[in-house]
C-alpha positions as CSV (number, residue, x, y, z in Angstrom):
1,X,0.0,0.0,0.0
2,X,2.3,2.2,1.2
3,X,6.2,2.6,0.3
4,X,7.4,5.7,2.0
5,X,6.3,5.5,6.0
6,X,7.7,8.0,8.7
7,X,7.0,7.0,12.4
8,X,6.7,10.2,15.0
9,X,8.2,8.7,18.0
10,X,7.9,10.2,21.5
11,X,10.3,8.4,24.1
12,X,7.7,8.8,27.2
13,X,6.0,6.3,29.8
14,X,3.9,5.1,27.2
15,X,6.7,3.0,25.2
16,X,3.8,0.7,24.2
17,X,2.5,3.0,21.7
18,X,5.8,3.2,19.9
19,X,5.7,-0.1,18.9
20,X,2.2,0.0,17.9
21,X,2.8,3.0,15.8
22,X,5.7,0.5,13.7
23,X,3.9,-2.3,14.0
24,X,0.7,-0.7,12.2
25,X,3.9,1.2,9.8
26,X,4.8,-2.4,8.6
27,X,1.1,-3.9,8.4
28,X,0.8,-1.0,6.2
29,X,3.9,-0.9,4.4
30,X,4.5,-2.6,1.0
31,X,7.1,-5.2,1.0
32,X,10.3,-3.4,1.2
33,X,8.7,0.0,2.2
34,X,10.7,2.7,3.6
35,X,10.1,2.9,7.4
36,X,11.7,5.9,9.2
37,X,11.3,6.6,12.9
38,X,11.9,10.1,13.9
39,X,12.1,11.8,17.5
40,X,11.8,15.8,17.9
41,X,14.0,17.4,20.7
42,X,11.9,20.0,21.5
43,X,14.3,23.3,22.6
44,X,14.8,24.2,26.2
45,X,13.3,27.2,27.2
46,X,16.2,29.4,27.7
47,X,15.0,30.5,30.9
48,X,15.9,27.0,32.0
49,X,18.8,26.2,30.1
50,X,21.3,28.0,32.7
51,X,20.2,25.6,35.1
52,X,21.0,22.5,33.2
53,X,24.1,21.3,32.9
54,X,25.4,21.2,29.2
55,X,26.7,17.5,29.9
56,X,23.3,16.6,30.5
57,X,21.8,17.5,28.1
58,X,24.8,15.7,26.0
59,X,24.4,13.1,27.7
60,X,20.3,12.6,27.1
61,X,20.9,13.1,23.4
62,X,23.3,10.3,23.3
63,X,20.1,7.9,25.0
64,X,17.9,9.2,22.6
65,X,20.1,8.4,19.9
66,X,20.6,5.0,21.4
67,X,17.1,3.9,22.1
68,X,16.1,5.4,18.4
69,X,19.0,3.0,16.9
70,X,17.8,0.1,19.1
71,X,14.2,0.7,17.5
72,X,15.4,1.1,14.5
73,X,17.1,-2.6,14.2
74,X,14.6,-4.3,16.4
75,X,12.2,-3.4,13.0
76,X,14.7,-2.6,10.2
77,X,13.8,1.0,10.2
78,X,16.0,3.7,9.8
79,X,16.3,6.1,12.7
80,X,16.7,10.0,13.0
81,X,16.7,12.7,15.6
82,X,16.3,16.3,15.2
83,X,15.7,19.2,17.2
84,X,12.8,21.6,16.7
85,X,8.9,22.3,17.8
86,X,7.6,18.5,17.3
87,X,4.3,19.1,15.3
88,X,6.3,21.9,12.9
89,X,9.6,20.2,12.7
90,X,7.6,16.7,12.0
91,X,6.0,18.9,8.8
92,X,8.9,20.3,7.6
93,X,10.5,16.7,7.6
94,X,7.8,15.1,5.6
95,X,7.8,17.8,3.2
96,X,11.3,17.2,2.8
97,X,11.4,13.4,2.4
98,X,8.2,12.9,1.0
99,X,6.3,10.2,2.4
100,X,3.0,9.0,1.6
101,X,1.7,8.2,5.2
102,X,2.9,9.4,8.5
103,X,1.6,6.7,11.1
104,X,1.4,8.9,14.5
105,X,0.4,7.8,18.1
106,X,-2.1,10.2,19.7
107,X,-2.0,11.1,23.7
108,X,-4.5,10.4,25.9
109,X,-6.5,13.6,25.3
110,X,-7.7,15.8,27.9
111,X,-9.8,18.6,27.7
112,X,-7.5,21.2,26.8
113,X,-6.5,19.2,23.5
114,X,-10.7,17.5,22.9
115,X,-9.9,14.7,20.5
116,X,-6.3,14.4,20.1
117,X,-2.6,15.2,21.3
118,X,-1.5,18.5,20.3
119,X,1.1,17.2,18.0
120,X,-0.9,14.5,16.4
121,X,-3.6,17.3,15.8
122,X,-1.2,19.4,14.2
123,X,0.4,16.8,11.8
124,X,-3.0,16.0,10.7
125,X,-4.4,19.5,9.8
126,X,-1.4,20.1,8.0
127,X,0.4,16.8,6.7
128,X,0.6,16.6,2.7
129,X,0.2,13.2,2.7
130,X,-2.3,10.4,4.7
131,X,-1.9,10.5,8.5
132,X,-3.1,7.1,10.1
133,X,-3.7,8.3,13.8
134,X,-3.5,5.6,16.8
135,X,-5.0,6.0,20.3
C-alpha cells in the first residue's frame, strides 16, 4: 500500500505506543517499504537552560540516539533525531522526504486538546500526505 512510512516517535511512559505505531507502519507498508522513525527534541526554554548542565543535556541526546537506533534494528527502520517544535519540525520533515503516510500515536487527550494530542492534531491538519492516527 504504502512505500514511503515515517514514524513520529515520542520516548515517554507510554513505550507501548511506539511499537504500535511501527507495527501498524509495517502492516501498512508494501514489501520493502521505507520505514523511518523520527524523535523531535523539543528546545529548552532558555530560561531553563542555565540551570541545566550542558553534559546533560549531551548526555540525554546520546540515549535518545541510542534507544532510536535500538528501534530502529529491532524493526529494520531507519532512525533520526532532530531538534525543533515537534508538530512543525515533523512537517517540515515530511515535506522534505516525501512520504505518503505518517503513522502517528495520539496522547491520551484531555480537555485542553478534545480529540487528540497537540502534536498529532497538528500533523494531521497540515500533513501533505495520509496520516493514520493511533490512540
Amino acid at each position: 500500500m504504502y512505500k514511503n512510512i515515517l514514524v513520529p516517535i515520542a520516548l515517554d511512559n507510554e513505550d507501548d505506543r511506539a511499537t504500535k505505531a511501527i507495527d501498524v507502519a509495517k502492516k501498512l507498508g508494501d514489501d520493502g517499504a521505507r520505514i523511518t522513525l523520527l524523535h523531535v527534541i523539543e528546545s529548552v526554554p532558555s530560561y531553563a537552560i542555565s540551570y541545566i548542565a550542558s553534559d546533560v543535556l549531551a548526555e540525554t541526546r546520546k540515549g535518545i540516539e541510542a534507544e532510536m537506533e535500538r528501534l530502529a534494528a529491532d524493526t529494520g527502520a531507519e532512525a533520526k533525531v532532530i531538534d525543533g517544535h515537534s508538530g512543525r519540525t515533523i512537517l517540515d520533515y515530511a515535506e522534505e522526504h516525501g512520504p505518503d503516510l505518517i503513522v502517528i500515536a495520539s496522547h491520551r487527550p484531555g480537555m485542553q486538546t478534545l480529540l487528540l494530542g497537540s502534536t498529532a492534531t497538528h500533523v494531521v491538519r497540515h500533513a501533505q500526505c495520509a496520516v493514520h492516527v493511533l490512540r
